[in-house]
C-alpha positions in Angstrom: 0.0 0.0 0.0 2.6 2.3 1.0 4.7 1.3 -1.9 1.4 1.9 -4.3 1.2 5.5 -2.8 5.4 6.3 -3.3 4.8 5.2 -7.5 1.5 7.3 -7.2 3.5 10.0 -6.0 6.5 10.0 -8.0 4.4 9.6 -11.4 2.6 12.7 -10.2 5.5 14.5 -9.7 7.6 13.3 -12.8 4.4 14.0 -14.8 3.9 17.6 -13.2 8.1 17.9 -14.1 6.9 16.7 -18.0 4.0 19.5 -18.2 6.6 22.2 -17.0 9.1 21.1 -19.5 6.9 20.7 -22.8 5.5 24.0 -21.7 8.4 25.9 -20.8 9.9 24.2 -24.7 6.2 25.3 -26.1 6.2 28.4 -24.7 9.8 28.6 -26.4 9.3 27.6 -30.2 5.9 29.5 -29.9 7.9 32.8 -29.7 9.2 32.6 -33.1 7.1 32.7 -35.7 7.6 31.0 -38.9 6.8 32.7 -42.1 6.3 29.4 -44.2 5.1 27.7 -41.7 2.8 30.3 -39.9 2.1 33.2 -41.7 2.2 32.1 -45.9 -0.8 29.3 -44.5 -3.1 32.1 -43.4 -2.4 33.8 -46.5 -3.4 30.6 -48.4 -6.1 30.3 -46.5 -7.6 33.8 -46.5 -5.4 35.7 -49.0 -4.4 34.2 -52.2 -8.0 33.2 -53.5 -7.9 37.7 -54.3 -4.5 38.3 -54.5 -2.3 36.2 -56.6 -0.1 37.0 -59.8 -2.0 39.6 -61.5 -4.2 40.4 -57.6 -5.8 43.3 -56.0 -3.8 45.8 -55.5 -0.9 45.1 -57.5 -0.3 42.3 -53.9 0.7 38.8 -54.7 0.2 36.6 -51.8 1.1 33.1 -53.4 3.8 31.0 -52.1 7.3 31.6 -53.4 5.9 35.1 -54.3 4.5 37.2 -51.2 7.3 37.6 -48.4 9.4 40.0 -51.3 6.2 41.6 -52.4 5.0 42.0 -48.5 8.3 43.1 -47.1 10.0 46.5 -47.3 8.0 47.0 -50.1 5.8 50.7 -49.9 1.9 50.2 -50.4 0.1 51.0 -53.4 -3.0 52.5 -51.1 -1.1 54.3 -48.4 2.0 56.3 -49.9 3.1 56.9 -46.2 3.5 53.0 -45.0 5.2 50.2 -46.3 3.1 47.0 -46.8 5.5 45.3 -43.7 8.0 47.5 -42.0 9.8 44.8 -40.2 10.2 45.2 -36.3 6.9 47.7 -36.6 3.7 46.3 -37.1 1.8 49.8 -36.0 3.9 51.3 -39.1 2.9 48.2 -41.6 0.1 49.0 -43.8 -0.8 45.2 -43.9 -2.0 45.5 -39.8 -4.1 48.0 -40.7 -5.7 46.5 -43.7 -6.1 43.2 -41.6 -7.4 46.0 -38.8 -10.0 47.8 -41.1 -7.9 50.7 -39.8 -6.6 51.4 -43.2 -8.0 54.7 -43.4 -6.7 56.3 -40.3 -3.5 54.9 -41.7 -3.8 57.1 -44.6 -4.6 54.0 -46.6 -8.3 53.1 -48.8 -10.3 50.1 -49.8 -11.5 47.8 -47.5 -10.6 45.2 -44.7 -9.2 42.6 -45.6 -9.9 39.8 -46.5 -12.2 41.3 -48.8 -16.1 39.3 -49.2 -15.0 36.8 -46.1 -14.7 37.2 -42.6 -12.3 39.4 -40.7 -9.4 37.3 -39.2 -9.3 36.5 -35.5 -7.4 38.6 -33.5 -5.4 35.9 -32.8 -4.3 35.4 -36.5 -3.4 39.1 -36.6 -1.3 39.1 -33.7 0.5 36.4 -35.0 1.3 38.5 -38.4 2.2 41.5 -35.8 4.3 38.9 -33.7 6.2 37.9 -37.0 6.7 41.7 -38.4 7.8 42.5 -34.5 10.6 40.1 -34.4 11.8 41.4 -38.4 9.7 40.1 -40.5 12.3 37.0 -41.1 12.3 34.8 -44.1 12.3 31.4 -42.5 
């Protein structure tokens, strides 16, 4: 009985250790988000059924296309931001089109994605997290 109790005891504990660790790892890997893997999806997704070679906007948003027509590149609907200003989301016109905030940002149109429903606001503080960190290509 006593025995019983000392394994009940120590699975507890080495399964509380186990939780820690794969959420302390989690918590890790979660803080850098992927372009291909994160962000290019949503615009699959959401994105690229509009904007695609010849898209809206002059925007592609098809794999092996949108990060070097997204990054450091200036918008065509807001003269004053860039479509992704790496390490500043509030300066990326893309936040505010996700936003529907495109016309305090000097911007026009709509909010995107056009004809479907906004993203969550979890989605677009994923695209904020990944233009925060630099907008990397990985």
């Amino acid at each position: 009985m006593i025995l019983l109790a000392i394994v009940l005891t120590m699975a507890a504990c080495s399964s509380g250790s186990k939780t820690t660790a794969t959420a302390t790892s989690s918590d890790t890997s979660s803080s850098v988000v992927s372009f291909s893997k994160d962000i290019q999806p949503l615009f699959n997704n959401s994105c690229v059924i509009c904007h695609q070679v010849a898209g809206q906007a002059g925007l592609t948003l098809e794999p092996n296309l949108s990060y070097t027509r997204l990054v450091g590149v200036p918008s065509t609907e807001s003269t004053a931001e860039l479509r992704v200003k790496p390490g500043s989301p509030d300066q990326s016109y893309i936040i505010a089109k996700l936003q529907g905030t495109q016309i305090q940002a000097g911007g026009s149109g709509v909010q995107m994605p056009y004809g479907a429903a906004p993203l969550s606001q979890a989605q677009i503080s994923l695209v904020q997290q990944w233009i925060a960190e630099g907008a990397p290509d990985n």
